[in-house]
LUMPA-994995 format. One record per residue: residue in three letters; x, y, z of N, C-alpha, C, O in turn. Coordinates in Angstrom, 2 decimals. Layout:
residues N
    r     n.xx     n.yy     n.zz    ca.xx    ca.yy    ca.zz     c.xx     c.yy     c.zz     o.xx     o.yy     o.zz
  ala        X        Y        Z        X        Y        Z        X        Y        Z        X        Y        Z
...
END
This chain:
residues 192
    r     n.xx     n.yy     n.zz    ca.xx    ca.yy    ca.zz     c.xx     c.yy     c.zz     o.xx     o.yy     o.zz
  unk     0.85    -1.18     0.00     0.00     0.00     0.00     0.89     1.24     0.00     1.69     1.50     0.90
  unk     0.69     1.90    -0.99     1.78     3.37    -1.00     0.91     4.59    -0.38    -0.32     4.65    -0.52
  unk     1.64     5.49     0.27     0.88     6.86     0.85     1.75     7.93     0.10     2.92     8.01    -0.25
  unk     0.26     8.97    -0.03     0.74    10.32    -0.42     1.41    11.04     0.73     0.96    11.06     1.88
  unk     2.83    11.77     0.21     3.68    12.35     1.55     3.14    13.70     1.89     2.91    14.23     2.97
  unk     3.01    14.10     0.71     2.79    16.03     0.63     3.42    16.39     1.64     2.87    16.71     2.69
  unk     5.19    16.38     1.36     6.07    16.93     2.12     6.75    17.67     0.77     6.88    16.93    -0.21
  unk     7.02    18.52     0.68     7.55    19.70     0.11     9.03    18.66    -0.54     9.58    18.13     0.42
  unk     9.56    18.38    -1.55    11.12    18.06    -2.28    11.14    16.76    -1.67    12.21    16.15    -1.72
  unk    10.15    16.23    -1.11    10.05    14.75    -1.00     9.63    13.86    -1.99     9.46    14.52    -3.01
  unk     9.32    12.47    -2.22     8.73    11.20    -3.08     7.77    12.03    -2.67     7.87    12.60    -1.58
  unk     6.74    12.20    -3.47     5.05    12.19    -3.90     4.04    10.93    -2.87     3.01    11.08    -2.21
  unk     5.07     9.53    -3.17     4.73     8.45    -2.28     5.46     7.77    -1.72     6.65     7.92    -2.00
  unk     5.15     6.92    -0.87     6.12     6.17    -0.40     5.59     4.94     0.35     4.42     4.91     0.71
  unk     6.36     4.01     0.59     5.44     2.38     0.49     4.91     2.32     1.94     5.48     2.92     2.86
  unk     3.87     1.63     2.09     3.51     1.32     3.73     5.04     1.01     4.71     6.15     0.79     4.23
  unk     4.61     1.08     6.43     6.02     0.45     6.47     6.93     1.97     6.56     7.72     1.52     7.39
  unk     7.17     2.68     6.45     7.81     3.93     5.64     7.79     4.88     6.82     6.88     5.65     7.14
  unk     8.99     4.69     7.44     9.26     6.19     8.84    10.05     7.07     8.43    11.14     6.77     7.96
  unk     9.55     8.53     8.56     9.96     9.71     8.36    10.63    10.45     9.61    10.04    10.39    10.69
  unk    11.71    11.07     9.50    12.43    11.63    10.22    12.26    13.06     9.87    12.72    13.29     8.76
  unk    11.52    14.58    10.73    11.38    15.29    10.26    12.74    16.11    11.58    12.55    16.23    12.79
  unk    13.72    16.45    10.99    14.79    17.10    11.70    14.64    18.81    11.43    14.76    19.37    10.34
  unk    14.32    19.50    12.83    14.23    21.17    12.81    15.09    21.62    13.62    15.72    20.96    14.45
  unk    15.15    22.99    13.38    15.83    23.91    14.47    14.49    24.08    15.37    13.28    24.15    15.14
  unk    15.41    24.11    16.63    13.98    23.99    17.74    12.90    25.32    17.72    11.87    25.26    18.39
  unk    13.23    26.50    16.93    12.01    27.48    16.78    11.64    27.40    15.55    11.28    28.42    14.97
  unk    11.67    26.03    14.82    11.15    25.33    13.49     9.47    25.22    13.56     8.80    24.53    14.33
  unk     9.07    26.02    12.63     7.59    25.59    12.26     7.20    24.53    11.63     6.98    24.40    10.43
  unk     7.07    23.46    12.80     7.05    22.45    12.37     5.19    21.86    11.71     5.07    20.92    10.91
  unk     3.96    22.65    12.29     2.84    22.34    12.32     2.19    21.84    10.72     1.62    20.79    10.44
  unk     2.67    23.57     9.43     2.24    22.73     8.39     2.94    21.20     7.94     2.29    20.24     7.52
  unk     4.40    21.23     8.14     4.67    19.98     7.53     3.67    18.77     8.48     3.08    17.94     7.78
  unk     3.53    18.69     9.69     3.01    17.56    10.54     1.49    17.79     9.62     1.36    17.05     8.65
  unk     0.58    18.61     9.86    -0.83    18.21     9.36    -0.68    18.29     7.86    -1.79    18.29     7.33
  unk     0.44    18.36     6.89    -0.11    18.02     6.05     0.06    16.47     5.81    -0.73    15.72     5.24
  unk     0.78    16.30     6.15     1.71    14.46     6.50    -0.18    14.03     6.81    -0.96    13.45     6.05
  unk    -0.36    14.48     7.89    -1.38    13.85     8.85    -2.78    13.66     7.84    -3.42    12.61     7.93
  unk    -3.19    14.65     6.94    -4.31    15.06     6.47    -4.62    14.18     4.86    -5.67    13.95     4.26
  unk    -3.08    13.82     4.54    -3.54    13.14     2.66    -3.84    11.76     3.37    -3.48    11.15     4.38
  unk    -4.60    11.62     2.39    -4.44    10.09     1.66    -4.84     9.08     3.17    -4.17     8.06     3.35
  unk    -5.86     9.43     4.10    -5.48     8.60     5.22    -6.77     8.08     5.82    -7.87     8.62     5.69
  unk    -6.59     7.32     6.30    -8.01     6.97     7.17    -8.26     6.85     8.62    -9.33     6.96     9.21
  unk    -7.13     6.59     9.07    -6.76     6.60    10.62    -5.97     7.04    11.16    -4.98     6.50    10.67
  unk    -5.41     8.17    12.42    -4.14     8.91    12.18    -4.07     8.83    14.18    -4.99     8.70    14.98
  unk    -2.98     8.92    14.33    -2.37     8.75    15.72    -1.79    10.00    16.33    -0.59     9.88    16.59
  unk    -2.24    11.03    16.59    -0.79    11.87    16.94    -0.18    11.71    18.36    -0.86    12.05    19.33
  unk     0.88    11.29    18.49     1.77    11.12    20.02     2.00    12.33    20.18     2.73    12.77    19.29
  unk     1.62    13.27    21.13     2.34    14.34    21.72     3.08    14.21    23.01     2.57    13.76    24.03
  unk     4.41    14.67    22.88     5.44    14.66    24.41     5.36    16.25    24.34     5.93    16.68    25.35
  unk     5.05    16.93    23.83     5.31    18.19    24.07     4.20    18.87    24.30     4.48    19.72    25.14
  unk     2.92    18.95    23.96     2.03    19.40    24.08     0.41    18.35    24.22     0.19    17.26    23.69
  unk    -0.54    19.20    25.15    -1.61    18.60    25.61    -2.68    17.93    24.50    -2.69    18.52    23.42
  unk    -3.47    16.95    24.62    -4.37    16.90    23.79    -5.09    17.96    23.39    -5.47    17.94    22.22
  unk    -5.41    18.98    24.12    -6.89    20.06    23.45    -5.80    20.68    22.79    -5.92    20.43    21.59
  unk    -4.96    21.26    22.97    -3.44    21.80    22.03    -3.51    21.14    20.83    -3.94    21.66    19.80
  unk    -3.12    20.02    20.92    -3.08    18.80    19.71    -4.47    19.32    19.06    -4.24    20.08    18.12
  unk    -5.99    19.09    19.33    -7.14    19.11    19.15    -7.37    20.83    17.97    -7.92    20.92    16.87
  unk    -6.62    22.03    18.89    -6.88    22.81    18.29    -5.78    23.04    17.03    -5.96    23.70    16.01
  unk    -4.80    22.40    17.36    -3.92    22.73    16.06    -4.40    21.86    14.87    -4.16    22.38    13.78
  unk    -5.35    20.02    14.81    -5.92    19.64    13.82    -6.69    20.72    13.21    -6.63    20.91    12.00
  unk    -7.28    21.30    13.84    -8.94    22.28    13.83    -8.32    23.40    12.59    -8.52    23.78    11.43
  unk    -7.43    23.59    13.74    -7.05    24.69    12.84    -6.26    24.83    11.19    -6.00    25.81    10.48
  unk    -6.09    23.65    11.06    -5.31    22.92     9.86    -6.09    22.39     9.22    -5.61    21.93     8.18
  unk    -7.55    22.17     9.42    -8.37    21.24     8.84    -8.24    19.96     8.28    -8.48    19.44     7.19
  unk    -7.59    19.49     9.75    -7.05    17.77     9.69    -8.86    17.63    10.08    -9.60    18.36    10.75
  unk    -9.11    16.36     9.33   -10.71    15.58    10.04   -10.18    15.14    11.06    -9.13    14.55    11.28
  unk   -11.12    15.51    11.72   -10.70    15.23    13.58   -11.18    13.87    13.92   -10.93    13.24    14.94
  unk   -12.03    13.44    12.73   -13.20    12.21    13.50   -12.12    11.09    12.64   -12.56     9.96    12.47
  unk   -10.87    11.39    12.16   -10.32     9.97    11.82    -9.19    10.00    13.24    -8.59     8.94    13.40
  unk    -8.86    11.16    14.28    -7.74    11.47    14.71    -7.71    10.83    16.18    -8.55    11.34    16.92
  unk    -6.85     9.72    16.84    -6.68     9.59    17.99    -4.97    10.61    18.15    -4.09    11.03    17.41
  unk    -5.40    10.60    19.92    -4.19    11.65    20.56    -3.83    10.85    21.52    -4.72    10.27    22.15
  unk    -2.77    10.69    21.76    -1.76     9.75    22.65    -1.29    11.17    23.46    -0.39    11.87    23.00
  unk    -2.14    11.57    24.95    -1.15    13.13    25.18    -0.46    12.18    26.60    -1.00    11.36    27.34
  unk     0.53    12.55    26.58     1.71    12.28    27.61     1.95    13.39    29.00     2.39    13.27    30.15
  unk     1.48    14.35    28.26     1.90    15.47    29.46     1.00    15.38    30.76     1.45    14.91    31.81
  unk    -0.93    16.06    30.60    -1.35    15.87    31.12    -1.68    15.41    32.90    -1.94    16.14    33.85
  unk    -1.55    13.98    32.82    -1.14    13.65    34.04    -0.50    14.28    34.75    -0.98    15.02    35.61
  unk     0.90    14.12    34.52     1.83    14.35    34.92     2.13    15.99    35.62     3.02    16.39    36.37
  unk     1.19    16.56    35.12     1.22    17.85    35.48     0.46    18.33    35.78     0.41    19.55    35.68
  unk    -0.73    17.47    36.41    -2.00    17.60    37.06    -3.33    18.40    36.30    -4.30    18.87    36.89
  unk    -3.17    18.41    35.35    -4.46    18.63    33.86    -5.42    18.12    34.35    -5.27    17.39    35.33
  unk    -6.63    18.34    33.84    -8.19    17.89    34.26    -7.84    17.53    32.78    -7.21    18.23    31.98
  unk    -8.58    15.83    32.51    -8.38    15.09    31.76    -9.70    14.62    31.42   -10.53    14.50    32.32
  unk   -10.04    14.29    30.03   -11.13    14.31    29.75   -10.71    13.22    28.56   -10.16    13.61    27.53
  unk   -11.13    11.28    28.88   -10.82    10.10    28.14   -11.98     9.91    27.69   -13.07    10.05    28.24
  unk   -11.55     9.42    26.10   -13.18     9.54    25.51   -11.96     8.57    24.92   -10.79     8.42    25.27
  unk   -12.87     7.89    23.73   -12.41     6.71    22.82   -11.40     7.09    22.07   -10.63     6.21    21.68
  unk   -11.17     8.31    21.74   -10.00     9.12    20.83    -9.22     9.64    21.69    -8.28    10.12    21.07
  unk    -9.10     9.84    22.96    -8.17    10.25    23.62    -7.25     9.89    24.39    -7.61    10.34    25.48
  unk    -6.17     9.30    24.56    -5.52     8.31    25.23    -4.57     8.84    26.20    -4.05     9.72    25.51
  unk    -4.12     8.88    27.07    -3.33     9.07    28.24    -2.01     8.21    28.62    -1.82     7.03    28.29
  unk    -1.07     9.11    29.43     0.05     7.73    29.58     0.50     8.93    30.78     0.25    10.14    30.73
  unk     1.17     8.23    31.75     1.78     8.97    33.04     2.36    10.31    32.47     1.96    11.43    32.80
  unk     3.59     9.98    31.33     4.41    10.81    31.56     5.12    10.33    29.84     4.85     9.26    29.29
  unk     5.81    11.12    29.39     6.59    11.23    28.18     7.65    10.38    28.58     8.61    10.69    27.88
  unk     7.97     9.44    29.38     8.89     8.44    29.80     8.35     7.56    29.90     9.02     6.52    29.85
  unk     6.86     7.43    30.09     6.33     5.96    29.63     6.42     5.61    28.55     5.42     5.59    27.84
  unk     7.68     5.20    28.06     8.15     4.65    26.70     7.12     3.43    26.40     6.52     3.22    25.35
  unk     7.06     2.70    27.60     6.59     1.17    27.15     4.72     1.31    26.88     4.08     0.69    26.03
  unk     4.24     2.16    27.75     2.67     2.77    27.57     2.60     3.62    25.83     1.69     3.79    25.01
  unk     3.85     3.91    25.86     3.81     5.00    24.47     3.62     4.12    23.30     2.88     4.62    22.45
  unk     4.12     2.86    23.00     4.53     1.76    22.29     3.49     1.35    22.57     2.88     1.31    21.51
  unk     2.52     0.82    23.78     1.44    -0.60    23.48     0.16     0.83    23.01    -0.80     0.41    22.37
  unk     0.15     1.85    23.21    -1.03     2.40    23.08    -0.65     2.74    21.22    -1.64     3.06    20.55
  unk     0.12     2.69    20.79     0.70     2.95    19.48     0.20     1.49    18.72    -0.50     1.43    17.71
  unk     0.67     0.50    19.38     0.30    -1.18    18.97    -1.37    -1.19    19.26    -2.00    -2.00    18.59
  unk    -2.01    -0.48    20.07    -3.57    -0.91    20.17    -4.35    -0.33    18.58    -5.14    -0.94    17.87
  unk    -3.70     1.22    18.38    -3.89     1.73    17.42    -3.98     1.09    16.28    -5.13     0.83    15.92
  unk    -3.38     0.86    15.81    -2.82    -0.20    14.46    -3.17    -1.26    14.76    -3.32    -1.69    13.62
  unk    -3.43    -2.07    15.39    -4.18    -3.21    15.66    -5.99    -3.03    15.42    -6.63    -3.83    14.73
  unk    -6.60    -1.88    16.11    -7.59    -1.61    15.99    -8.51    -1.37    15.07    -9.70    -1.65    15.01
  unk    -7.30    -0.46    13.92    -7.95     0.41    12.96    -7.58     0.04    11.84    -6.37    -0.14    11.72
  unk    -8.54    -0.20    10.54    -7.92    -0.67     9.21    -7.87     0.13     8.18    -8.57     1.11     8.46
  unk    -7.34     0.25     6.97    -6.92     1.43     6.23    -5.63     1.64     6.26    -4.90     0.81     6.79
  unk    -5.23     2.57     5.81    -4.26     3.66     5.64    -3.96     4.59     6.92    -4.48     5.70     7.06
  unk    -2.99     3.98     7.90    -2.68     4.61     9.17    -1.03     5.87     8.92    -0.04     6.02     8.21
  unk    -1.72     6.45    10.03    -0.34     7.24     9.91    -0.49     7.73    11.64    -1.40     8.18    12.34
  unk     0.73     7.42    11.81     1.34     8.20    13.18     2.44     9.23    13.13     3.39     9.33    12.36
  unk     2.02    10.03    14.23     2.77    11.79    14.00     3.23    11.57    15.41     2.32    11.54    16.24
  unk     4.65    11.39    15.93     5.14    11.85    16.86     6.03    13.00    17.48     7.21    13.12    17.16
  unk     5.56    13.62    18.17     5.76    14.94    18.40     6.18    15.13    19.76     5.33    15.50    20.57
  unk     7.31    14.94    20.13     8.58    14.76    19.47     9.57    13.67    20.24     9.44    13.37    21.43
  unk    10.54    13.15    19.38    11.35    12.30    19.68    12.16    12.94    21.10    12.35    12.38    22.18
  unk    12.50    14.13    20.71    13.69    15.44    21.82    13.39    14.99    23.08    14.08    14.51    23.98
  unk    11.31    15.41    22.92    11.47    15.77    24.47    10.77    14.03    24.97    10.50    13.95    26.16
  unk    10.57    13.11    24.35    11.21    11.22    24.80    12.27    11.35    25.53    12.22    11.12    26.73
  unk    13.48    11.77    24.89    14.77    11.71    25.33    15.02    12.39    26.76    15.50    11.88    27.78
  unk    14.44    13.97    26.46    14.47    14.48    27.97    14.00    13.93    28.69    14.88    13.78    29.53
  unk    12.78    13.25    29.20    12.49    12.90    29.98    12.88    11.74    30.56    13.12    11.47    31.74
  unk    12.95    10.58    28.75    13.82     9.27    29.43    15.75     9.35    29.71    16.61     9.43    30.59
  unk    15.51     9.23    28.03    17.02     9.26    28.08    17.42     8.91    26.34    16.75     8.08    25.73
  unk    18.43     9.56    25.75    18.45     9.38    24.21    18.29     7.88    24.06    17.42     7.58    23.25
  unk    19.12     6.48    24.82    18.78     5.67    24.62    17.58     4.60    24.58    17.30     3.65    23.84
  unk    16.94     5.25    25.81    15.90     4.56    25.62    14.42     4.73    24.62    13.54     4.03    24.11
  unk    14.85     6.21    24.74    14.25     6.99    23.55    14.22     6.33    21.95    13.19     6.20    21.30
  unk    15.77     5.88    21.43    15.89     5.52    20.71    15.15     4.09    20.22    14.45     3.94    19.22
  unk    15.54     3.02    21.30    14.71     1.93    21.38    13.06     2.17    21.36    12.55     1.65    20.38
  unk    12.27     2.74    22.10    10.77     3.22    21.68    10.96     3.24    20.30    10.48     2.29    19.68
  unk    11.83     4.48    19.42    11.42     4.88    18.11    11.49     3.76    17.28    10.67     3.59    16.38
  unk    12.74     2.68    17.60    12.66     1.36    16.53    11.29     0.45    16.93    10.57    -0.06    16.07
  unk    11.12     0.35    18.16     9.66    -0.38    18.37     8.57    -0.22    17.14     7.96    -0.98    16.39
  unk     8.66     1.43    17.39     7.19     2.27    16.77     7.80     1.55    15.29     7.29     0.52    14.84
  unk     8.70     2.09    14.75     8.93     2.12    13.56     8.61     0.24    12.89     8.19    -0.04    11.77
  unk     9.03    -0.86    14.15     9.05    -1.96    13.29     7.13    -2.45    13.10     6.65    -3.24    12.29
  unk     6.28    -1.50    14.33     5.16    -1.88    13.99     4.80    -1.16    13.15     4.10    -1.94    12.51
  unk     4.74    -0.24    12.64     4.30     0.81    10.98     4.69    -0.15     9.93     4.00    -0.32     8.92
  unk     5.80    -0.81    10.17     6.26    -2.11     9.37     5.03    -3.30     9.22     4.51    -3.62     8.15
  unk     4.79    -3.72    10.20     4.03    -4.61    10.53     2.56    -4.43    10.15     1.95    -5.40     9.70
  unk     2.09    -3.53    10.27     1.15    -2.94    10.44     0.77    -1.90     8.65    -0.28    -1.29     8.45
  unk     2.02    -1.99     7.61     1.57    -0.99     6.76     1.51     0.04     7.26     0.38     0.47     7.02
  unk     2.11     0.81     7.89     1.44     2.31     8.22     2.68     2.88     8.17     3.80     2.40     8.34
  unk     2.24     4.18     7.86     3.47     5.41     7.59     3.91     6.44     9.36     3.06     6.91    10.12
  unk     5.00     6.49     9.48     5.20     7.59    10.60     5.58     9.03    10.00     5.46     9.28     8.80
  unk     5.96     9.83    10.81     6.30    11.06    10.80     6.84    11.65    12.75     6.20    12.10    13.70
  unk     8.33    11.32    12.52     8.83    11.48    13.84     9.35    12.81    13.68     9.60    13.21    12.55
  unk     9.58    13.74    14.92    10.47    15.09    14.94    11.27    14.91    15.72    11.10    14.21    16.72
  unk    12.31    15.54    15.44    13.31    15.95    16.03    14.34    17.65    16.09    14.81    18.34    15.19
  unk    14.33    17.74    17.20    15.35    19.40    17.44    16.30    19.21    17.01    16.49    17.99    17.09
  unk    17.37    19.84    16.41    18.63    19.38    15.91    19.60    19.96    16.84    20.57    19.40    17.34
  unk    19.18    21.19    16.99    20.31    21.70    18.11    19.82    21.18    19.53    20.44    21.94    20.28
  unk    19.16    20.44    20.25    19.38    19.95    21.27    20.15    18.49    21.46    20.57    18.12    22.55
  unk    20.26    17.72    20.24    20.85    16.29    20.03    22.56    17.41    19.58    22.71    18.52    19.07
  unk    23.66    16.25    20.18    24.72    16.32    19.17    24.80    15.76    17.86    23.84    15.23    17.31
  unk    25.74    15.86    17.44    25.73    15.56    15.93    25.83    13.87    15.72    25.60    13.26    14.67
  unk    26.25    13.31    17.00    26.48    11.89    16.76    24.60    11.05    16.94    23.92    10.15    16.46
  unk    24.54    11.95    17.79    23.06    11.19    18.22    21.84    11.43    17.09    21.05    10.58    16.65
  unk    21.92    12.62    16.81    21.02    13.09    15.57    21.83    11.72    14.35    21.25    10.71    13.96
  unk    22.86    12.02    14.11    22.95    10.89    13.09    22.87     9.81    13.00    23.05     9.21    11.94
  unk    22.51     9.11    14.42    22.25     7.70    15.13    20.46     7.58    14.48    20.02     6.72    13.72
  unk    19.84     8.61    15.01    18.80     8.35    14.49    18.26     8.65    13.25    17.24     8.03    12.94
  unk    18.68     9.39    12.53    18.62     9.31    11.30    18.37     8.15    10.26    17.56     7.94     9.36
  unk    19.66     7.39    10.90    20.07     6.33    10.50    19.05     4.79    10.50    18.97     3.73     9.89
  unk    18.46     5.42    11.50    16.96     4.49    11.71    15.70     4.91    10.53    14.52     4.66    10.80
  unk    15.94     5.32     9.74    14.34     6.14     9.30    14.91     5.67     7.53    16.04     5.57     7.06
  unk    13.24     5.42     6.78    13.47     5.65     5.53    13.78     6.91     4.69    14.41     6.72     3.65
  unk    13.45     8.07     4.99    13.70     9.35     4.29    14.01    10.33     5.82    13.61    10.04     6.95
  unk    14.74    11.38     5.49    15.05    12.47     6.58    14.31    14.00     5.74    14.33    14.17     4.52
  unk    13.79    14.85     6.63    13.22    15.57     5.73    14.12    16.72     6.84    13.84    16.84     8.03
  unk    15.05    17.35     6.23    14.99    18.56     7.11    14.97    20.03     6.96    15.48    20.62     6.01
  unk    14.33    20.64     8.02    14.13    22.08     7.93    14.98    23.19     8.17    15.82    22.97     9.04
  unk    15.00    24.09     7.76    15.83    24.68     7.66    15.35    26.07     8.56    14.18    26.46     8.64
  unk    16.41    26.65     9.15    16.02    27.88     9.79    14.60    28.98     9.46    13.70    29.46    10.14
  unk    15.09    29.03     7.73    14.66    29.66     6.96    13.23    29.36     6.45    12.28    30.15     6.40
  unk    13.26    28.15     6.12    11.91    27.35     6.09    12.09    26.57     5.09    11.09    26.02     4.65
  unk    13.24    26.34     4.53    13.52    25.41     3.42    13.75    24.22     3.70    14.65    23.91     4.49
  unk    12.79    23.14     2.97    12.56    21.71     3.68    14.04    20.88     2.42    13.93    20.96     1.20
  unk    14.63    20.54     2.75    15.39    19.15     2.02    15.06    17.69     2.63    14.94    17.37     3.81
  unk    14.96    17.03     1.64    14.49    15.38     1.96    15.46    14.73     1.56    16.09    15.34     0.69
  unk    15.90    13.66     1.83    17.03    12.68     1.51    16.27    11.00     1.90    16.44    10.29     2.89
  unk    15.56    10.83     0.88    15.03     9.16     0.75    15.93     7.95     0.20    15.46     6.81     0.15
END
């Protein structure tokens, strides 16, 4: 099954199975590239947020005119920071952006659940790391990535560039089918 990318100097498509590495400078506007990733060609869509709350998540679909009624939210923060939380069938919860292993089975319920053309948006790999640790961080991202495998489904991971060194950013890189990165300026390059 191939998906439309509608990533700017990227493949047009790219085969199920298929993880994207979107690498920014951390005051990178990252939102159009994520909802447009999120919005083609799809029927079921995941977004993991470590950085921001579900109604956050909720208003930035809205505002992008992602269909909300294909969209589950994996929010991580929440809890953890004492949020009034509101679980409905699309909304999913996990302690903390270090529940790597909650981040992964609620990612596996997803794709297990839902048939079609899936896509997961994780937002962001960085702050995984802050909270766990780059390594364990790293291990989550191959998890996610071998079930999109499994499963046919496309990702779309982020990453800060200036908070990783240059060895670790290229560690993970190295994990992904295409790297798309942004540029200060706003100029996207892809390397598939």
């Amino acid at each position: 099954m191939d998906y439309e990318l509608a990533i700017e100097n990227a493949p047009d498509t790219v085969p199920g199975g298929t993880g994207v590495l979107l690498v920014h400078p951390s005051t990178g506007e990252t939102d159009r590239i994520d909802t447009d990733f999120l919005k083609s060609d799809t029927d079921h869509l995941l977004v993991i947020s470590t950085r921001t709350t579900a109604r956050e998540v909720q208003q930035k679909l809205e505002y992008y005119d992602v269909d909300e009624t294909k969209a589950d939210i994996l929010d991580t923060l929440s809890v953890e920071r004492g949020y009034s939380r509101r679980p409905s069938d699309h909304v999913h919860y996990v302690s903390s952006p270090d529940d790597l292993a909650g981040i992964v089975d609620i990612t596996r319920e997803f794709l297990a659940d839902n048939e079609g053309k899936r896509r997961v948006s994780l937002d962001s790999i960085t702050e995984m790391a802050y909270y766990a640790d780059e390594e364990r961080a790293m291990e989550a991202v191959e998890e996610i990535l071998d079930l999109l495998a499994e499963y046919d489904a496309v990702g779309l991971f982020h990453l800060s560039a200036e908070v990783h060194d240059e060895e670790a950013v290229t560690e993970f890189q190295a994990l992904f089918d295409g790297v798309v990165t942004l540029s200060e300026d706003g100029t996207v390059y892809a390397d598939f």
